[in-house]
C-alpha positions in Angstrom: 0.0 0.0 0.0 0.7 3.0 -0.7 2.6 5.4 2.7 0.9 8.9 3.1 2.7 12.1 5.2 -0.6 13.3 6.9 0.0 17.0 8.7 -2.8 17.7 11.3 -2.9 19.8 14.7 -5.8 18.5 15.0 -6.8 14.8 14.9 -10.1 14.8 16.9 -9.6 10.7 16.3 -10.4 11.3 12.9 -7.3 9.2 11.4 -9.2 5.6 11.6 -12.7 7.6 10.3 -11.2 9.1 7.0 -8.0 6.8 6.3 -9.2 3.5 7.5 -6.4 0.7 7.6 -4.1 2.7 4.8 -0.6 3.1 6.8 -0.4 6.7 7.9 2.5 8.8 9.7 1.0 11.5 11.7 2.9 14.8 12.3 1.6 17.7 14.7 3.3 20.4 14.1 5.1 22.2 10.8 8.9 22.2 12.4 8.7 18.2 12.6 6.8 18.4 9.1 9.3 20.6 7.5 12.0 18.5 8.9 11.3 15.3 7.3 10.1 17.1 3.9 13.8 18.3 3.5 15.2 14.8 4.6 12.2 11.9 4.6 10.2 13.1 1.7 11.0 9.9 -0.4 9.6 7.3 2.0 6.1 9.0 1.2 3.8 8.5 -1.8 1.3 10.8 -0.7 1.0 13.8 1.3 -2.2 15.2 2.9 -1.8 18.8 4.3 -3.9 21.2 6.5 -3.3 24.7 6.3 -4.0 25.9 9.8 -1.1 24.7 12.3 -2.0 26.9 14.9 -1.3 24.3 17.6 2.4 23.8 16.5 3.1 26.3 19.2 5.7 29.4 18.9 9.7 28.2 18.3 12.6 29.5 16.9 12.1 28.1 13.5 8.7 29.4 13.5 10.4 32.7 14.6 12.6 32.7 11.6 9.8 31.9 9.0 7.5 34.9 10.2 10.5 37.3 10.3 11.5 36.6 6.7 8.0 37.1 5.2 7.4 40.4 7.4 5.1 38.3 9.4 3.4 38.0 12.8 4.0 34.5 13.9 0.3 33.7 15.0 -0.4 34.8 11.1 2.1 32.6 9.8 0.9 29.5 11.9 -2.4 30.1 10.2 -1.1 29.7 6.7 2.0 27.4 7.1 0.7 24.7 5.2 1.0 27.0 1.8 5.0 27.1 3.0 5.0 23.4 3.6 3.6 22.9 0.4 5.8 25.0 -1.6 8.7 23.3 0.1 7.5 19.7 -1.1 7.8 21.3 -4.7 11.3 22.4 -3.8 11.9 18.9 -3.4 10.8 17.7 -6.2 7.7 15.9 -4.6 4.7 15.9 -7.8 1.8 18.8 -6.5 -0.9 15.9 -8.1 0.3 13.8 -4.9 -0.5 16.6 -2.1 -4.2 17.7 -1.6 -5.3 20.0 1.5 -7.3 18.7 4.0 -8.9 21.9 5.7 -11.3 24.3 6.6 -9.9 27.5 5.1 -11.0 26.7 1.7 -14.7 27.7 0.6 -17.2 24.6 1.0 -19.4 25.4 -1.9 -16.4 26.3 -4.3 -14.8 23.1 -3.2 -17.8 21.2 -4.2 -17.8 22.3 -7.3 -14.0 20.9 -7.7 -15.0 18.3 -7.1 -18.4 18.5 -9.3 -15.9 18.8 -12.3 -13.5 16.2 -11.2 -16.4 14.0 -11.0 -17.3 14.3 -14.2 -13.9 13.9 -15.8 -13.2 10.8 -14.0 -17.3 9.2 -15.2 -18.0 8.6 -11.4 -21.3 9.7 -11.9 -22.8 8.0 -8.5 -20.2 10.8 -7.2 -21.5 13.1 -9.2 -25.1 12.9 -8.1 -24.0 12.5 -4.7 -22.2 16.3 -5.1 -25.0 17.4 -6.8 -27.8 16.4 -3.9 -24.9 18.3 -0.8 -24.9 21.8 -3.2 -28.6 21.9 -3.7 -29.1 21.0 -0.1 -27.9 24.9 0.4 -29.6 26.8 -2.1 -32.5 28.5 -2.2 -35.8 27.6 -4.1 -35.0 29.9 -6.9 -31.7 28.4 -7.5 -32.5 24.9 -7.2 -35.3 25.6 -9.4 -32.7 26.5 -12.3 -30.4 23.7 -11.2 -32.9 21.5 -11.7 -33.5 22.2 -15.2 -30.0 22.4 -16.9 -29.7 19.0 -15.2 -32.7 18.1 -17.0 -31.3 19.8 -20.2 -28.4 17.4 -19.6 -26.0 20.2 -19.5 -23.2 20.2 -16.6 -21.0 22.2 -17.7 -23.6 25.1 -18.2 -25.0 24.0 -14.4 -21.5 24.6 -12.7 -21.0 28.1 -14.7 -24.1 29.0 -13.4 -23.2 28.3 -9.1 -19.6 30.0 -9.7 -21.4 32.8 -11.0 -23.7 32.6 -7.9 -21.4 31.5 -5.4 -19.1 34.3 -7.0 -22.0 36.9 -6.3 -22.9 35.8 -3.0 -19.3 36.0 -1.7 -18.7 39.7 -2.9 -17.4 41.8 -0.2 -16.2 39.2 2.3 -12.9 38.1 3.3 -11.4 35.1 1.0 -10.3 32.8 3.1 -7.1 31.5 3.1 -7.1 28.6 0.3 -9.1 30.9 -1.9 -6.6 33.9 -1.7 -3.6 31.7 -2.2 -5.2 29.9 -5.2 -5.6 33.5 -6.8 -1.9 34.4 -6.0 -1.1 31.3 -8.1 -3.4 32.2 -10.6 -1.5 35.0 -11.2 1.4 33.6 -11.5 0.0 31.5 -14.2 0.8 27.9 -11.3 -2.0 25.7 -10.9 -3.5 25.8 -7.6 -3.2 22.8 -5.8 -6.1 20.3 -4.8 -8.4 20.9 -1.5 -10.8 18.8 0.2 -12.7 20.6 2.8 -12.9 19.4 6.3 -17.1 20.5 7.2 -18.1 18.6 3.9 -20.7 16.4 4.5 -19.2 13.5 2.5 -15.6 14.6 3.3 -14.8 11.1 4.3 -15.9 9.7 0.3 -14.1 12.5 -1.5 -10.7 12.1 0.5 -11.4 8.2 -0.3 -11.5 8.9 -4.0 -8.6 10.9 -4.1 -6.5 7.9 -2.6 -8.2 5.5 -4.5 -6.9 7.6 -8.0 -3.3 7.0 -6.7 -3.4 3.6 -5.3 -4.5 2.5 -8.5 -1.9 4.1 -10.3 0.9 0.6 -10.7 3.8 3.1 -11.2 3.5 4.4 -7.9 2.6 0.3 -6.7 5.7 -0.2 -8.4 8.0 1.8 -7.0 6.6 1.4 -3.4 7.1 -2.2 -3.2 10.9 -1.9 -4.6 11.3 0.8 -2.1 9.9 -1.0 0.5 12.0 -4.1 -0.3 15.2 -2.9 -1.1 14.7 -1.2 2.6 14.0 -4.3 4.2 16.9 -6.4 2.1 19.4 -3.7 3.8 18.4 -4.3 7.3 18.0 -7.7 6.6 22.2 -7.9 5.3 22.7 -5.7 8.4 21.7 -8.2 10.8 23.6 -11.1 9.3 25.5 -10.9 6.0 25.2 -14.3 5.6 21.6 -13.7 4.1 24.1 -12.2 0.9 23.8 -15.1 -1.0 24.8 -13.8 -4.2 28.5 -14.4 -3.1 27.6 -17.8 -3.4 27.3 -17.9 -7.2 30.8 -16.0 -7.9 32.9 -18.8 -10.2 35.6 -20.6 -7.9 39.5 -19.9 -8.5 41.0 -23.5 -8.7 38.5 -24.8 -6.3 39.5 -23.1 -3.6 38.7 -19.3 -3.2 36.5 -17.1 -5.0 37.7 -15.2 -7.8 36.5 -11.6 -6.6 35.1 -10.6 -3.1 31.8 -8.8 -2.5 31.8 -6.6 0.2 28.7 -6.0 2.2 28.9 -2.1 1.7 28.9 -2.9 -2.0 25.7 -4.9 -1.4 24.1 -1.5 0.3 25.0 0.6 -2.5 23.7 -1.3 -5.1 20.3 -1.2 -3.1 20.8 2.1 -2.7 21.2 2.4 -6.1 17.6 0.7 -6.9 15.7 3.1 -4.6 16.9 5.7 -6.6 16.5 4.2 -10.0 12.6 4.9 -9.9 11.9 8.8 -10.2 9.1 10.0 -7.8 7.8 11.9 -10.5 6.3 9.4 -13.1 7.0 9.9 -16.9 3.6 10.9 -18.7 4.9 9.5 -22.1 4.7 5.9 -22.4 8.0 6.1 -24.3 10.0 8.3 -21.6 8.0 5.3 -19.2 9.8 2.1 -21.0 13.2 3.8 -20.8 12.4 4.5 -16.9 12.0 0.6 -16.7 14.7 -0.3 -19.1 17.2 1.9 -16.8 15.6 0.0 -13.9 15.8 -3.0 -15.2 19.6 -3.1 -16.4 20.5 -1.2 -12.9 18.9 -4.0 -11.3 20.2 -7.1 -13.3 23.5 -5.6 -14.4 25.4 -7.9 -11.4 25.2 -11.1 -13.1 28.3 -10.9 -15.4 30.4 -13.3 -16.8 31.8 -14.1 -13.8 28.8 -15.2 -11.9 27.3 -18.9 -12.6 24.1 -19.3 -11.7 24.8 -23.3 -11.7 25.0 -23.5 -8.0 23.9 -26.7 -7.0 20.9 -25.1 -4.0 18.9 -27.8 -2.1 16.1 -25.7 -3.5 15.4 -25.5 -7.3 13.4 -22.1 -6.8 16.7 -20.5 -6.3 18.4 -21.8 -9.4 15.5 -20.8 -11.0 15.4 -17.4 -10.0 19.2 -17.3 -10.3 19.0 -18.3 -14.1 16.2 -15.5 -14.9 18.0 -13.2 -13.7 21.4 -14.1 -15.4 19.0 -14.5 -18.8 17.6 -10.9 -18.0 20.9 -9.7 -17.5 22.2 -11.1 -21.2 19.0 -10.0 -22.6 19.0 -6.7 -21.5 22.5 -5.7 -22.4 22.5 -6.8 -25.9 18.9 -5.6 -27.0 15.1 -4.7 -25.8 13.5 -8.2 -26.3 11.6 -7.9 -23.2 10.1 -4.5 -24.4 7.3 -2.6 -24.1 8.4 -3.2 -20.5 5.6 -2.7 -17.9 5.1 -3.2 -13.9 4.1 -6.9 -14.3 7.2 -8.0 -15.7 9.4 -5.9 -13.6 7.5 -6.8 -10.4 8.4 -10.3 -11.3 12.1 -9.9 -12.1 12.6 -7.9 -8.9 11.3 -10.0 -6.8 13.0 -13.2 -7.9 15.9 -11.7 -8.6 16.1 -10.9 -4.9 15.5 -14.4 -3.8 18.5 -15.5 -5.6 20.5 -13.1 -4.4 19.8 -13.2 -1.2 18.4 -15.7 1.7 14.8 -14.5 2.5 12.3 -16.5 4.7 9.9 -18.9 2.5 6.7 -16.6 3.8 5.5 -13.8 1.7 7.1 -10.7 2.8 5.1 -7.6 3.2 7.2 -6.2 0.2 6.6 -9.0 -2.0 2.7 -8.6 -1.5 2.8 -5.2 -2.7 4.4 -6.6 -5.7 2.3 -9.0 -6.7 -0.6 -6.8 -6.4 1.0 -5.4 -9.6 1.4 -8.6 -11.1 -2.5 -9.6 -11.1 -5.6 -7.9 -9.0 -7.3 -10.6 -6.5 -9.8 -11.1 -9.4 -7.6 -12.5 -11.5 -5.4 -14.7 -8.9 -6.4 -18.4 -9.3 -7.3 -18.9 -5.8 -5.5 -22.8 -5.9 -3.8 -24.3 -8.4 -4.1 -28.2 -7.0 -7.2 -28.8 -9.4 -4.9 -27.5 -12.4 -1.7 -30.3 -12.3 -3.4 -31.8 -15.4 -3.3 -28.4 -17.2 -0.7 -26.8 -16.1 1.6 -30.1 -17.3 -0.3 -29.8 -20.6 1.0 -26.0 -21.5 4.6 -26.9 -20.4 4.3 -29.6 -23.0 2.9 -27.5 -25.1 5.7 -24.6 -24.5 8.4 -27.8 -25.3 7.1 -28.9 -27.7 6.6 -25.2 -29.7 10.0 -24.6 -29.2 11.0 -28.1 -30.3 12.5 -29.8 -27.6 12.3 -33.5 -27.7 9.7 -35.4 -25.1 11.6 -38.5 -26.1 14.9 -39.7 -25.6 17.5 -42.9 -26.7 18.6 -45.6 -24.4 21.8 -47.5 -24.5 20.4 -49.5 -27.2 19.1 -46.8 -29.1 15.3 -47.4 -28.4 13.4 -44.4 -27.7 12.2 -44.0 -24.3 9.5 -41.3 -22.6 11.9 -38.6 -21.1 11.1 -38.4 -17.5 11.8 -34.8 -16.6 15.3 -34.3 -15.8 17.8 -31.2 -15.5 19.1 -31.6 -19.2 15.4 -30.5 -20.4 15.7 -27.1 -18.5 19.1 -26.6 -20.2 17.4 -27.4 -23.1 14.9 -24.8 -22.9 16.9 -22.4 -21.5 19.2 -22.7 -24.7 16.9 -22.6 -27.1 15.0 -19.5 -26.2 18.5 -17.7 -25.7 19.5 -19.2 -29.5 16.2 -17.6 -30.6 17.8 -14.5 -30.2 21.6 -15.3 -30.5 21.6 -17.6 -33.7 18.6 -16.3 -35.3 16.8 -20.1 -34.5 13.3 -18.3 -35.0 11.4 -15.4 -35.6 11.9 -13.2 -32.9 8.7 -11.1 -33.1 6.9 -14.0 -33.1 8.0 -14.7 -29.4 6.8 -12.7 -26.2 9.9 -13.0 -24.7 8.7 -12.3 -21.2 6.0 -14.8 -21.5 9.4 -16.9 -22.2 11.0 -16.1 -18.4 7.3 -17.0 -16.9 7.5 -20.2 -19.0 11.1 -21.0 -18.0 10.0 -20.6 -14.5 7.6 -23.2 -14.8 9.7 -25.6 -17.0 12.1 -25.6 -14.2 9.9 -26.0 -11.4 8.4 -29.1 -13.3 10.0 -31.7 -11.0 8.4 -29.7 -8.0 4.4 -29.0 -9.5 3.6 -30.3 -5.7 5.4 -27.1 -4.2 3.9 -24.9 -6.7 0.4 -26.5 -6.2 -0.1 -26.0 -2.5 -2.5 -23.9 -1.0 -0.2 -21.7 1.3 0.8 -18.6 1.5 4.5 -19.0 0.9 6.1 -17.1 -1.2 6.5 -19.8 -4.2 3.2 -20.7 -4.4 2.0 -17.7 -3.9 3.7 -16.2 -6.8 3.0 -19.1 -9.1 -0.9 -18.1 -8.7 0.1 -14.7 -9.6 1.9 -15.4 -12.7 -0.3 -18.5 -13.7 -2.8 -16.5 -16.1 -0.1 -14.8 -17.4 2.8 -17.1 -18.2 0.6 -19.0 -21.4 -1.1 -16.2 -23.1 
């Protein structure tokens, strides 16, 4: 899920009400708030903002602002949240991720906001819901007039019609604080940024829906769960570097010593290196998008050179299997963009089992992990067990053999031709011969989806152990292998 910065003097228990279960850092007061803007901001996806931090209390800092804007620091208090705000754009945090939670915007002006985005976004339930709280405050005449340009199926004519009227019937007072900063930006020719207002009657739905447009966004998924997991990898080294398997892959010198030592900082840096490889700002063109993910990807797989063999004889096939996906994504990658247009599915995937190869991570489902593989398939599409599907599932890897032309048969001592119980030599097999699709020009390479080809491979090398991948648990193997099951034979 995704992590949202929430800035409020004032809870009045209303975290649980409005944000439900969604994990939520709290902060009380703008010197704490400013503080981890300048030095925390990336470990948030979201921010929610009031504007009013009156409770914050006088302090030095606070002293400082108000001096350099000619302020009194009671006034500054009441507007701090346009300074916090402006600071998250100094750092680069995307102004379509903050909204303001307050009171100091103007209700009915907010509802029309929200009229519009409403409309844009087809929620017309919403819409009518909007439309039922603004006519609930209008007189006869107006809702009268409403009434009939609804009729008349016109909107857009409705909601020039209450800014005109909301716009007469708030001549001569005081704007309130939202309002008169919006009109600054206007100005300045800046979009103002997005309010929701606290005394709303459905404040609770329309803060919901602004979530709900982000957490759907599989970017932002994306990058949480790599975040989150690279995070959790560091700690995890830091406890006991023996969880660094990757060292155990590096190509032996005569038997005896490895050819090149990894050090444990070098481990950090390259995780380091992956939380930083995902901008926070998301490319809008689907174009500047792929070569996001292509740096990502080739940032993430880069470490399995020559010198690293992923033949390492595990107790567990799973990491073999991961090992040699990553190694094939590796050579892939560097030499061309077969696995392109590259999107969160497949990139969730070779994340994720690229870090169980390279390092030692409990069989459960970590919490990282399940935020991946919410990008990898919705719960809709999850087959819920796969122990009614051994039949099938053994049918497509066939089939996937058999496409690519790998034998099902082989010769006994005597030449006879015997059924090929599954053995190691068949994942070789496959594993060569959808590298030499590429390499030696064996087939036609657009008529391959190359990363249906990792899914495949994944299966084709878990054949021996269908019973692992079958089992109704939460693990992380089986639970990944009902992610990627719709997928992997399109």
């Amino acid at each position: 899920m995704l992590k949202i910065l929430w800035v409020e003097d004032q809870l009045g228990g209303k975290q649980t009400e409005w944000f439900g279960n969604r994990p939520v850092t709290v902060i009380t007061n703008f010197d704490d708030a400013e503080k981890t803007i300048i030095n925390d901001i990336e470990k948030f996806d979201l921010v929610v903002l009031d504007i009013n931090l009156e409770e914050s209390g006088v302090t030095e800092n606070i002293n400082k602002h108000a001096k350099a804007y000619d302020l009194d620091t009671s006034v500054f208090l009441k507007e701090c949240g346009m300074t916090l705000f402006l600071t998250l754009l100094e750092n680069g945090f995307p102004k379509e991720r903050i909204v303001f939670l307050t009171a100091n915007s103007d209700e009915k002006t907010n509802l029309l906001d929200k009229l519009q985005s409403g409309l844009e976004q087809k929620d017309f339930d919403l819409v009518d819901s909007i439309l039922a709280e603004i006519q609930n405050g209008l007189g006869e005449e107006q809702v009268n007039e409403c009434q009939k340009l609804i009729t008349a199926g016109d909107i857009n004519l409705l909601i020039g019609y209450l800014k005109e009227y909301f716009e007469d019937l708030n001549k001569g007072t005081t704007p309130n604080t939202y309002d008169s900063f919006c009109a600054a930006y206007k100005r300045c020719r800046i979009k103002p940024p997005e309010a929701i207002n606290k005394n709303l009657q459905n404040v609770k739905e329309y803060l919901v829906q602004w979530l709900n447009g982000h957490e759907n966004n599989q970017y932002l998924v994306l990058r949480r769960g790599i975040i989150d997991g690279c995070g959790f990898l560091k700690s995890h080294t830091k406890k006991d570097d023996s969880n660094i398997q990757f060292r155990d892959f590096i190509k032996l010198d005569n038997n005896k010593k490895a050819s090149i030592e990894i050090p444990t900082t070098e481990i950090e840096n390259y995780l380091d290196a992956l939380i930083q490889s995902l901008v926070i700002r998301e490319p809008i063109d689907e174009s500047a998008l792929n070569i996001q993910y292509r740096l990502f990807l080739r940032a993430l797989v880069h470490v399995w050179e020559e010198n690293i063999d992923p033949n390492k004889k595990y107790n567990y096939n799973d990491i073999n299997t991961f090992a040699w996906l990553s190694k094939m994504t590796r050579n892939w990658t560097s030499h061309s963009n077969l696995l392109e247009p590259l999107n969160p599915q497949i990139i969730a995937f070779l994340f994720m089992v690229n870090m169980r190869a390279m390092f030692k991570i409990p069989p459960e489902t970590q919490s990282f992990e399940d935020i991946l593989l919410s990008c990898i398939s919705t719960s809709k599409e999850i087959d819920e067990s796969l122990e009614n599907k051994i039949e099938a599932l053994e049918n497509n890897i066939n089939n996937t053999l058999l496409t690519l032309k790998i034998p099902e048969y082989k010769e006994d001592k005597n030449g006879n031709r015997i059924l090929d119980k599954y053995d190691k030599e068949k994942m070789k097999d496959f594993g060569n011969k959808i590298n030499a699709i590429h390499q030696k020009n064996t087939g036609n390479v657009k008529q391959h989806d190359f990363q249906d080809l990792l899914r495949q491979y994944f299966w084709v090398n878990q054949k021996p152990n269908l019973d692992n991948l079958m089992a109704n648990s939460d693990d992380f193997l089986p639970t990944l292998a009902r992610h990627i099951y719709s997928l992997s034979f399109s």
